[in-house]
C-alpha positions as CSV (number, residue, x, y, z in Angstrom):
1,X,59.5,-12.2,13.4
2,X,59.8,-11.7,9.4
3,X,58.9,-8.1,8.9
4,X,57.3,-10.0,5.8
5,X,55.8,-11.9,8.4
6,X,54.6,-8.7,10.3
7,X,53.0,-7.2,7.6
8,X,50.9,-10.6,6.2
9,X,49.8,-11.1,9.8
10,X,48.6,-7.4,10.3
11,X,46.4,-7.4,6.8
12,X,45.3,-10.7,7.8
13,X,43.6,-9.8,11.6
14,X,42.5,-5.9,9.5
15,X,40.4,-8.5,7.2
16,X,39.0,-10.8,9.8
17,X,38.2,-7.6,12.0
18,X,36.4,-6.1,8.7
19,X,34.6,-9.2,7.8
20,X,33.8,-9.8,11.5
21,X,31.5,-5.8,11.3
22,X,29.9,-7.1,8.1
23,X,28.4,-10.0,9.8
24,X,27.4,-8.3,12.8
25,X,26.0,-5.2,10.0
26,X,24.1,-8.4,8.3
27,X,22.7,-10.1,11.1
28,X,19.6,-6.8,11.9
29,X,19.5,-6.6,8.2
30,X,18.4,-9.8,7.2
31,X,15.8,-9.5,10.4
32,X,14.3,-6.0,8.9
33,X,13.7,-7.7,6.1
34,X,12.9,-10.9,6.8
35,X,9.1,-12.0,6.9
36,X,7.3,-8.8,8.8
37,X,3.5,-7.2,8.8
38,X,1.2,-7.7,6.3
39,X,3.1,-11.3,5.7
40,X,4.4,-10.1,2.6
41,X,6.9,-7.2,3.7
42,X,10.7,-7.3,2.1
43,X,12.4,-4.3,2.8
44,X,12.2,-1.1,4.8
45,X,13.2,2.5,3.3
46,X,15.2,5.7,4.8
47,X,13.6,8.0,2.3
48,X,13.3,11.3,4.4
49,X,10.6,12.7,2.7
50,X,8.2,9.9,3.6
51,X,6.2,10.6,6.9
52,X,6.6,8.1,9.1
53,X,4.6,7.1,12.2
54,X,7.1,5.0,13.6
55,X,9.6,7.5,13.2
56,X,7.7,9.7,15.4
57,X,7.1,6.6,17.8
58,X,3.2,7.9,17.6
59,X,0.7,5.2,20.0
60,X,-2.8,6.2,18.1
61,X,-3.6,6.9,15.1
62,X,-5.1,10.0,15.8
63,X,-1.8,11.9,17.1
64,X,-0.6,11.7,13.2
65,X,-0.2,15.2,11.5
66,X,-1.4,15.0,8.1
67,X,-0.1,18.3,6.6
68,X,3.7,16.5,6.8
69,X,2.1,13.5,4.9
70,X,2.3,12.9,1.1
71,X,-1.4,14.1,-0.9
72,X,-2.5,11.8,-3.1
73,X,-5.9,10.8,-5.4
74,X,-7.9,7.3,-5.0
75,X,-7.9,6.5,-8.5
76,X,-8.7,3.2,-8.4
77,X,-10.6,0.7,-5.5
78,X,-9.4,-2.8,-6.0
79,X,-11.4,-4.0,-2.3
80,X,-11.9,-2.8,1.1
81,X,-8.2,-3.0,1.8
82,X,-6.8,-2.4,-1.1
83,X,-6.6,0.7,-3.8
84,X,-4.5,2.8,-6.3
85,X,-3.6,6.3,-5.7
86,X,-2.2,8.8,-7.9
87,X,0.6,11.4,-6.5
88,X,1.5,14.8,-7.9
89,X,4.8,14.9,-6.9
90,X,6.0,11.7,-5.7
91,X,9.1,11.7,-3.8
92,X,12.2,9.3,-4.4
93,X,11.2,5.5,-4.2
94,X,7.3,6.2,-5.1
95,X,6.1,6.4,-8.2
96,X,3.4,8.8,-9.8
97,X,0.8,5.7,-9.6
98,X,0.5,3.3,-6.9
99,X,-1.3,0.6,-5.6
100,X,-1.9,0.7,-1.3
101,X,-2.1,-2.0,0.7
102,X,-3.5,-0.8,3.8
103,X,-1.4,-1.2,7.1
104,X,-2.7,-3.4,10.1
105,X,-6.4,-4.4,8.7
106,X,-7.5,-7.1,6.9
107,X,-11.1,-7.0,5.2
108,X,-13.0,-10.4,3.8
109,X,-11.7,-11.0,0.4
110,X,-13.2,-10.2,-2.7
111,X,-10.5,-10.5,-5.5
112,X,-8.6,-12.9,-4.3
113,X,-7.3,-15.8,-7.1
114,X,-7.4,-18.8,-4.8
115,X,-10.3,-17.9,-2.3
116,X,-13.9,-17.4,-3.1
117,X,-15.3,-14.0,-1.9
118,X,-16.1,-14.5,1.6
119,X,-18.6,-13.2,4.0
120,X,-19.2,-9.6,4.0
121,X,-15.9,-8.9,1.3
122,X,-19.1,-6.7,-0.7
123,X,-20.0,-4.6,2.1
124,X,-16.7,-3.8,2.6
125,X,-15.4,-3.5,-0.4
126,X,-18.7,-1.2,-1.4
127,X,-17.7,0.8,1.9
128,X,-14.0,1.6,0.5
129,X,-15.4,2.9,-2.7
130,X,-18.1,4.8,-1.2
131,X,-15.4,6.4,1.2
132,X,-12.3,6.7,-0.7
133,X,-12.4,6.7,-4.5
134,X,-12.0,10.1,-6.8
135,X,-11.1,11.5,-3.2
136,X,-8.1,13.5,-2.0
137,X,-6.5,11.5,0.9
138,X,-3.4,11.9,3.0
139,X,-0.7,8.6,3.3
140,X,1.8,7.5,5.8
141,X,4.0,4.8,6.2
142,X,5.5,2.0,9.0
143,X,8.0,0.4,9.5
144,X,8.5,-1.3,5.4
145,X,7.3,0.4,2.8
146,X,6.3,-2.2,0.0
147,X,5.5,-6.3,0.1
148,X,6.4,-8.6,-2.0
149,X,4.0,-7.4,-4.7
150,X,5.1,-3.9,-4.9
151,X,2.2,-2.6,-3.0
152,X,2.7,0.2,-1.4
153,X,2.2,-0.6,3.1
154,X,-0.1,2.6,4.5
155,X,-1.8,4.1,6.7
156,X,-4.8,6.7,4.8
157,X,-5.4,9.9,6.1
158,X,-9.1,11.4,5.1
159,X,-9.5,15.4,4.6
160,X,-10.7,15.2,7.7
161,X,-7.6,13.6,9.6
162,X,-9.4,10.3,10.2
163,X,-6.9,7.0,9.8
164,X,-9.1,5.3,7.5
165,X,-7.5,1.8,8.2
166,X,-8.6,2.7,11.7
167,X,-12.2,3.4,10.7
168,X,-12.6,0.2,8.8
169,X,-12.1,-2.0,12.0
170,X,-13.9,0.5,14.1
171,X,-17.1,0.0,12.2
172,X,-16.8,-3.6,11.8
173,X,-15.8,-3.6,7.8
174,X,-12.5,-5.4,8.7
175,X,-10.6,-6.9,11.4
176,X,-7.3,-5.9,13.2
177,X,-4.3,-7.8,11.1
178,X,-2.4,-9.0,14.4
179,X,-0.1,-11.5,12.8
180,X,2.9,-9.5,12.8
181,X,3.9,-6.0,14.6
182,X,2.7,-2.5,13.5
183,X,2.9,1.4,15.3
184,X,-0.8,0.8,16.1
185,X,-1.3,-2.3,16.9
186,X,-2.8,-1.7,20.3
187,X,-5.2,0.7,19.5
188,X,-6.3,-0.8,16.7
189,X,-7.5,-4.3,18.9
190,X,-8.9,-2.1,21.1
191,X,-11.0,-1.0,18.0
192,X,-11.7,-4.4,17.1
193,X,-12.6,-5.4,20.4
194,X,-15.5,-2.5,20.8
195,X,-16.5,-3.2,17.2
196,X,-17.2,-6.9,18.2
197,X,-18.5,-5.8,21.4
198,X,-21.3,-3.6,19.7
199,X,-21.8,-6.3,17.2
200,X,-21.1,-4.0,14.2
201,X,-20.7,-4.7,10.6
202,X,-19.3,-8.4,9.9
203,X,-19.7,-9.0,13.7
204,X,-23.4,-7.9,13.6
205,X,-23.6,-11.8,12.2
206,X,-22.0,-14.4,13.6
């Protein structure tokens, strides 16, 4: 053969076999960010300093450790999923303000532009406040970190190292948001399951 020849078909097979590793790179990619929890999720982060429960393949809630989590104020309740915090010193990727979408829950809406406010959205909403706002909480992350609105995808830590998320569907002000996979996913239909069971909050009447 032409060492011409050679050559051409050497840097020919070196592209195919790079091209070949970017698909195969591309392929998981596109899946992580495809459609995910919350139904809104885009993309997923490696930030470091972000306390993941994933990460630490934790199966309750309760196992998390709150003093590697960020601090942060409630600033701002939108409804009783839904608020604004305010970080001292946010890490790369967050920003001093924030709105939270909390991770695996789903209250009655309140806000919502194309839905009237639905059945018990006030008492849970009321609840959030009550709970939450002009207090110092704790917040760590899944899987993604924001949806397609921005909104930051969390789990809220209380003072007192409650998941707050957790709380919400234990006492009935929210259900368990099993449409797509989350770190506690199992616990929290167990939570849902006793909540219905003892006919608490928005189960107390249906």
């Amino acid at each position: 053969m032409h060492p011409f020849l050679y050559t051409y078909n050497m840097k020919s097979k070196k592209k195919a076999f790079v091209l070949w590793i970017l698909l195969l790179i591309s392929i998981p990619l596109f899946l992580l960010t495809g459609e995910s929890p919350q139904d809104e999720i885009v993309y997923v982060t490696a930030n470091s300093e972000l306390y993941r429960v994933n990460i630490f393949d934790l199966k309750k809630s309760s196992d998390a450790n709150i003093d590697l989590m960020l601090k942060a104020t409630v600033i701002k309740h939108i409804d009783g999923d839904t608020v604004r915090v305010r970080f001292s010193n946010p890490p790369k990727d967050i920003s001093s303000e924030e709105t939270i979408r909390l991770l695996g829950v789903d209250t009655p809406e309140t806000v919502h532009t194309k839905k009237a406010v639905q059945r018990f959205g006030k008492e849970a909403s009321e609840y959030t406040e009550n709970s939450l706002l002009g207090k110092d909480v704790y917040i760590a992350f899944d899987w993604d970190l924001r949806d397609r609105y921005k909104r930051l995808l969390a789990y809220i830590y209380t003072e007192s190292g409650r998941c707050f998320n957790a709380v919400l569907i234990q006492e009935g002000y929210g259900h368990a948001y099993l449409r797509f996979p989350f770190q506690f996913m199992e616990e929290f239909k167990i939570l849902e399951q006793e909540a219905r069971q003892q006919k608490r909050g928005l189960w107390a009447i249906q």
